[in-house]
Each structure stands twice: as C-alpha cells, then as structure tokens.
PLY file of the C-alpha trace (Angstrom):
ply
format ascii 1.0
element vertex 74
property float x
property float y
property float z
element edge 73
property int vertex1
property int vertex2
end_header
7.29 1.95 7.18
5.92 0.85 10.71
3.54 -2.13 10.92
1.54 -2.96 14.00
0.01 -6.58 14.35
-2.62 -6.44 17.36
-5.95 -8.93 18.18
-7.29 -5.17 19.22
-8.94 -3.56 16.27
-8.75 -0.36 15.94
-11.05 2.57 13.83
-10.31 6.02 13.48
-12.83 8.67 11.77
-10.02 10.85 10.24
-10.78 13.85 12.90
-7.50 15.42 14.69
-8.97 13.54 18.10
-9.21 10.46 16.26
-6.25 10.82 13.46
-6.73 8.75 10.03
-4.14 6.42 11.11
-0.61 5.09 12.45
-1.66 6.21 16.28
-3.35 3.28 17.46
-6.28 3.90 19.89
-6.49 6.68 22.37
-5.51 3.78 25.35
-3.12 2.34 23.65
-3.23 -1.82 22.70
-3.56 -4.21 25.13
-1.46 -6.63 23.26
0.44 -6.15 20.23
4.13 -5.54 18.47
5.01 -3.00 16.20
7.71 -3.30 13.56
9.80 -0.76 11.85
11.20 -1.36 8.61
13.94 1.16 6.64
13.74 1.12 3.05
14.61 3.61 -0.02
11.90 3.04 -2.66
12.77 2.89 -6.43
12.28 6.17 -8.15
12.89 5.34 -11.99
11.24 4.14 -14.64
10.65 0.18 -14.41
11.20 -0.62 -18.46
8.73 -3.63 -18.14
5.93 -1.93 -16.53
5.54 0.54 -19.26
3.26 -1.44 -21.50
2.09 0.96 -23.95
5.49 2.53 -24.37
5.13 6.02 -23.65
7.52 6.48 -20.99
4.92 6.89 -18.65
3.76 3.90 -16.01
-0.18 4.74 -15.28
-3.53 2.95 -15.31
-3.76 2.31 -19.11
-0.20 0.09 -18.58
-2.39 -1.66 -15.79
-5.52 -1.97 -18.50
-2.81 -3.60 -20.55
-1.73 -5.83 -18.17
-4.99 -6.54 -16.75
-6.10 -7.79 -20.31
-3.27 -9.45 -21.18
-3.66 -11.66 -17.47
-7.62 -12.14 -18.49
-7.36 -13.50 -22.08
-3.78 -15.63 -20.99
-5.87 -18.35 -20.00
-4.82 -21.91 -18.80
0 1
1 2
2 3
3 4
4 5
5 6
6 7
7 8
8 9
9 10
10 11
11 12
12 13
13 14
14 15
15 16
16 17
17 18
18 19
19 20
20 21
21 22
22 23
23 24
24 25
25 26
26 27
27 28
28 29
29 30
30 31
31 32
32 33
33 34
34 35
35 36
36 37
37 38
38 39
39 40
40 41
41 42
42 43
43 44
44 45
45 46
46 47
47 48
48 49
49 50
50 51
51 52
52 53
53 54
54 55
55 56
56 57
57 58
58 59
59 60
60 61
61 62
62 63
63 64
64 65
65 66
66 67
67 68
68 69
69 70
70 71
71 72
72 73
C-alpha cells in the first residue's frame, strides 16, 4: 500500500493521460512524502463478522450490524 501526504492536491479524470490514481500530477509535487507499507491481508472467514450465520460476510451482516449500533443506544 503506498500513501502520499502532500499540501498539493491533486485530480485525475480516469483517462490514460490523466490515470485514476497513485501517479500524482503530471509535474510531480512540489512538497510531499510518500510512504510504503508491506502487509498480507487476512483471507478467511472472520467468525464475528458473519452476523446472520451463513458463512458468508456481505452487506446484510453490515444491515445487521448497522441496526444493532442504531437501536444500542446510550
């Protein structure tokens, strides 16, 4: 994963001059560091994300959770 803090803002319109993202602009920042960071992301099933128990982690488990986060209250 590479993150790039800059005060330069940068907008690309997804065209192969102007890529979607990750190239900076065409000159390059001014002022700026990028970061790299290595990491192997978790492939299996996380046990307490399936809410609804059907081996499968999708949008109804975030319904669930969304719900259950709404009507927890203070």
């Amino acid at each position: 994963m590479r993150i790039t803090l800059s005060k330069q803002k940068w907008i690309g319109s997804g065209s192969a001059a102007a890529p979607a993202g990750g190239s900076g602009p065409v000159g390059g920042y001014n002022i700026g560091e990028t970061e790299d960071y290595y990491f192997i992301p978790k492939t299996g099933l996380n046990p307490s994300a399936d809410l609804d128990l059907n081996w499968v982690v999708n949008f109804f488990d975030f319904a669930i959770m969304a719900d259950q986060w709404l009507t927890s209250g203070p």
